[in-house]
C-alpha positions, 0 to 999 in steps of 0.5 A: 500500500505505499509506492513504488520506491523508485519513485521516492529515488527518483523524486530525491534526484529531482529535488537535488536539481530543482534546486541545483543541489550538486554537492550533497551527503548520503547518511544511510542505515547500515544494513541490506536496504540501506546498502541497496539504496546506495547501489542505486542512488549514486549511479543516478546522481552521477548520471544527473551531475550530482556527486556525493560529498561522503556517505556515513553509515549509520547503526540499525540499533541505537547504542548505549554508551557511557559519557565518556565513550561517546565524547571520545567517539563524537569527534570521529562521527561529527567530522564528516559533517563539520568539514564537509562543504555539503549543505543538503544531506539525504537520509535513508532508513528508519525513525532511529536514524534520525535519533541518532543524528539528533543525539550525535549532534547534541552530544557534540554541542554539549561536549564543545560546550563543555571544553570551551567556556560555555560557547555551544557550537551546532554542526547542523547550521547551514544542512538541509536534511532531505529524508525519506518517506520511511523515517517518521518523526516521532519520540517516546519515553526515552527521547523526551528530550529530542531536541528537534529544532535542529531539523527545522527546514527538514524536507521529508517525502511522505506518502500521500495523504488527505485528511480525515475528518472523523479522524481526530473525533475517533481520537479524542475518544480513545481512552484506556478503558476502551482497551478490553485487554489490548495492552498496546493502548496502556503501554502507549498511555503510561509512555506518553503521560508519564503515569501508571495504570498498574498501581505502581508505587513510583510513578503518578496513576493514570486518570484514564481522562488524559488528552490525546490533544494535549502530547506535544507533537514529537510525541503523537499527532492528531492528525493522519500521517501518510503511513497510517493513510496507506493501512487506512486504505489497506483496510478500505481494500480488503473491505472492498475485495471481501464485499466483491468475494462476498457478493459473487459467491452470494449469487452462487448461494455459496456464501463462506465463512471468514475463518475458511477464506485463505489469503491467497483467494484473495490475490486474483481480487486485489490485482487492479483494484480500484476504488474511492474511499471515504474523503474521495481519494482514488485508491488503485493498484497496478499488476504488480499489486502496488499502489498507483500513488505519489509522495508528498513533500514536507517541509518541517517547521519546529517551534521553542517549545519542541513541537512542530508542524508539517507544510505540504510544499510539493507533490510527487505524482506519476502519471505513468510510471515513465512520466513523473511529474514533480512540483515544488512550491518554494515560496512556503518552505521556510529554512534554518535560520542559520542560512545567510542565502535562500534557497541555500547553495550546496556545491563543493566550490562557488559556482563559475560566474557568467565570463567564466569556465569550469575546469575540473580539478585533479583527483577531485570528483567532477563536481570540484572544479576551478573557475576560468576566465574565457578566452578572447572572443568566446563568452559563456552566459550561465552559471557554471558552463563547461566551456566558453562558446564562440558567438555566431558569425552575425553577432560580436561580443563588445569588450567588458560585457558577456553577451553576444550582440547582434551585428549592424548590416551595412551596405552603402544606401540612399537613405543615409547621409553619406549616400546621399551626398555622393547620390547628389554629386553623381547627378549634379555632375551627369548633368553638368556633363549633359550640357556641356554635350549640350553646347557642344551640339549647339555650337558644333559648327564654330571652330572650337568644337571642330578643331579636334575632331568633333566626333571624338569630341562627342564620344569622350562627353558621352562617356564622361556622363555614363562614368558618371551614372556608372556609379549609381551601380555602386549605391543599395543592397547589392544584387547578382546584376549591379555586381556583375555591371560595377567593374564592367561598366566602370571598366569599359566605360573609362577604357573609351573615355581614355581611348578617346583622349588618347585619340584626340592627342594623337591626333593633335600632333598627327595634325601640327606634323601634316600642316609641316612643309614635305609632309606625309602625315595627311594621309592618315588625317581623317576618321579611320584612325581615331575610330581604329585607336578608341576600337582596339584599346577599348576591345583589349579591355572588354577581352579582360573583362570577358574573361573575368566574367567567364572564370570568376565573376562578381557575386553578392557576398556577405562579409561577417568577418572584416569588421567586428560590429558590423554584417557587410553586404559587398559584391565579392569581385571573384577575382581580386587578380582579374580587377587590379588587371582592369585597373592596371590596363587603365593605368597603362591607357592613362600613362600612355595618354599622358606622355603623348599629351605631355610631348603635344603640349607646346605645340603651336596653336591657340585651340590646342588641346595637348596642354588640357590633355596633360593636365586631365591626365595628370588629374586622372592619374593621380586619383587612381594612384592614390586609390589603389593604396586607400582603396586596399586599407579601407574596409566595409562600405567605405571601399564603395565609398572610395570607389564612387569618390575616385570615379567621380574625381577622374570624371570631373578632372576630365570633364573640367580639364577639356572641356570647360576652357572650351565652353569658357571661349564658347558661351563667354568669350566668342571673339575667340571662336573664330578661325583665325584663332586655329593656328598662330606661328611662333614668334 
């Protein structure tokens, strides 16, 4: 009639770690139930973290000793109590253990008292005592004096019970002369209240009207405990199994007397009984005729005047027999009063904060363990952690603080003031170059705008406006198309723009050395040339940038790891070789475009381009020398960033360069757009 005790096992392991007991002793009773209960318990507390702090053995019967034998033994006994660091202490066996425990403690406060001028020391400061539902808190005539406060805070598994109403009223009627010959009710009397019913000349005779109610609790309680519920059930089944054997046997008029009902006649009825008894508690056995019930868990709470009451502070109850279902309310449970922390702590070291790590101790159990700082870029949480985790690739850990933080997405948006900025220059500057296209059509017939090489003249401007809208690939969340057009528009683009300029100087001297007497160069005047020069240098760079395209082409990337705050969203070039080959053929356009420009540039002439074209250059060539350097130790957003500014400078310095002086003479000083303006002689 009482549960299975795998349940009550079971039941300790989760109260050890519902409240994150990790370091606890185990006092058993010496003798096969309580070696058995080791056996099992321990591999189970290791399974769940747990470890034993030390495991004592207690006597099954309680010895009588002299004063003298047991202060020369308490030191020995009281020991492993005093320098343990294990706060919770699990007791299994019967009622005498706890009186030995409650008599080692006491004999050792007397004693310390005694070797030290009145100061009384009690080990049990700072122990829970977690018992099982075996022991029961009771006295008699020889633990009158069973100091009891010093188990308060104790929490006992009992078995589950209700209260009985009627039960207190049967109590209150009890009395002596109710005995008719049953010498357990006088035994029990004289024990209890000190009295004689025999007539014995030493002691005080009974009155027979004592109250049950008046015996301090240690003594006797009115109230059902839970083993005296399980043999009130046990009486409620055999009734029930006698009223069925009864009633089936009436039908067969074969009706037996109860002296010729053998026990075992009654085994097949008990099997899976069920039934509800008198305070409406579901009352069933299983197939292994057990009890399908669970345990309460008490919470001791004692008072000066050696009396105590029991709290219900948790439940025990198996829905199945796999599934248990534990719940404790920690809010009613009230503990020692030597406790400076509640709930309190029983572990053998102080735990690892958050930022640290456990690192277990040599030959300790693996429940000591020393506390290490995490490594750098590793964090740990929780209490306790047996290692230090990374964070996630999409989060950072700020330094002095334990907790991975998200990382901030950046990418170079319209939205921001950053781009906003260069978004308006870009505009502005595709339309300053519109309408100097613009003037150039309108005033495509004066001299200025046909001296070198209208056409040529037209395709540079074009190509400026495209450089400058080419950067708007640059802007937003990169996506598969603007990764593949970025490099490959910037690279065609300023290889035509530089072709053209490269064309237009050559031209230039093509045209001083034609005009020179003898000379052979007019037969390469004209619009061949300059379309082979734009054509060929152009088709070099699209071969590069086809085979780019073709080997590794851009992509949308995500960069987690260059920047530690922040997520990048880039284009990853594919080849970081195949883009510095574009830029390095750019270079060696601008170069060459240069050195022509700068061997032009005192020809004769007052529309001579070849001093312009020098200082374009020179303009051009200096922003992208200075690119490369910046552009490689700049990181995030800010590499886009460099990669607009550099496009928008060279564009700029082209456009101002070569064509402003013109559209200068053209809208403001139309005096000198005239042909007599074409060629000057030296002086």
């Amino acid at each position: 009639m009482v549960p299975n005790e795998a349940l009550q096992l079971q039941g300790i392991v989760q109260l050890l770690l519902h409240f994150r007991w990790k370091w606890v002793g185990l006092v058993s009773i010496d003798d096969q139930s309580g070696e058995r209960f080791l056996e099992v318990l321990q591999p189970v507390l290791s399974q769940k973290g747990i470890c034993s702090a030390f495991i004592k053995r207690i006597p099954k019967t309680h010895p009588i000793c002299s004063i003298e034998e047991i202060l020369e033994e308490i030191p020995n006994q009281i020991s492993v109590f005093q320098n343990s660091r294990a706060n919770a202490v699990v007791v299994y066996g019967e009622t005498v253990t706890m009186f030995w425990l409650a008599d080692l403690l006491w004999w050792y406060d007397i004693g310390m008292s005694m070797l030290i001028s009145e100061q009384k020391f009690n080990v049990s400061s700072g122990k829970v005592w977690i018992s099982t539902a075996q022991i029961d808190f009771v006295s008699n005539k020889f633990q009158k004096d069973f100091n009891i406060q010093i188990f308060h805070g104790t929490l006992s598994f009992s078995i589950h019970s209700k209260k009985v109403l009627a039960f207190e009223e049967f109590l209150q009627r009890v009395k002596p002369s109710l005995a008719n010959g049953n010498s357990f009710i006088n035994n029990f009397w004289e024990n209890a209240f000190t009295c004689s019913i025999s007539n014995s000349t030493t002691i005080d005779d009974c009155t027979g009207e004592e109250m049950l109610q008046d015996l301090s609790t240690p003594i006797f309680e009115m109230s059902m405990t839970g083993h005296s519920y399980s043999i009130y059930n046990a009486v409620y089944a055999m009734a029930h199994v006698l009223d069925t054997m009864y009633s089936s046997n009436h039908r067969s008029k074969a009706v037996p007397r109860s002296q010729d009902i053998e026990p075992w006649q009654l085994h097949s009825l008990l099997q899976k009984i069920s039934f509800n008894n008198s305070v409406g508690d579901e009352v069933t056995l299983n197939e292994h005729g057990e009890v399908m019930d669970g345990f309460d868990l008490i919470n001791l709470i004692t008072f000066p005047n050696g009396s105590y009451t029991r709290v219900k502070v948790g439940r025990l109850n198996p829905k199945t027999f796999s599934e248990k279902e534990f719940v404790v309310t920690d809010e009613r449970i009230q503990w020692h009063g030597d406790f400076k922390q509640v709930p309190p702590t029983s572990l053998c070291n102080d735990p690892c904060q958050p930022g640290f790590h456990k690192v277990k101790k040599e030959a300790e159990p693996f429940c000591c363990y020393d506390c290490f700082r995490c490594e750098e870029e590793k964090i740990s949480y929780l209490m306790d952690m047996d290692d230090c985790i990374t964070c996630p690739d999409d989060h950072y850990v700020k330094d002095g603080e334990n907790v991975c933080i998200p990382k901030i997405i950046h990418f170079l948006s319209y939205k921001e003031p950053l781009g906003i900025t260069l978004a308006s220059f870009t505009i502005s500057l595709s339309l300053t170059a519109s309408f100097v296209l613009g003037v150039f059509m309108k005033y495509q017939h004066t001299p200025i705008v046909k001296a070198n090489n209208q056409s040529l003249s037209y395709s540079l401007l074009v190509s400026l406006i495209l450089s400058f809208l080419c950067a708007f690939f640059f802007f937003d969340r990169p996506i598969q198309i603007t990764c593949l057009l970025r490099q490959t528009s910037f690279g065609i683009i300023f290889s035509v723009a530089i072709s053209c300029i490269l064309a237009k100087t050559i031209m230039v001297i093509l045209a001083f050395l034609a005009i020179q007497p003898h000379s052979k160069m007019s037969k390469w005047m004209g619009r061949k040339l300059p379309i082979f020069i734009v054509l060929s240098c152009s088709l070099v760079q699209a071969g590069i940038l086809a085979t780019w395209l073709r080997s590794s082409p851009p992509f949308p990337d995500v960069n987690m790891h260059t920047l530690e705050e922040e997520i990048i969203l880039e284009c990853n070039e594919g080849s970081t070789k195949m883009f510095y080959c574009v830029l390095g053929y750019m270079g060696f356009l601008s170069i060459v475009s240069f050195f022509v420009a700068f061997l032009a540039k005192n020809l004769p002439g007052s529309f001579n381009e070849a001093k312009f074209i020098t200082f374009s250059m020179l303009v051009f060539c200096s922003v992208w020398l200075s690119f490369v350097p910046t552009y490689m130790s700049t990181k995030g957003k800010y590499m886009v960033v460099v990669e607009v500014f550099s496009i928008l400078a060279s564009s700029t310095g082209l456009l101002s360069c070569i064509f402003f002086p013109k559209c200068y003479v053209i809208l403001l000083r139309p005096d000198l757009n005239r042909r007599e303006q074409l060629i000057k002689k030296k002086k």
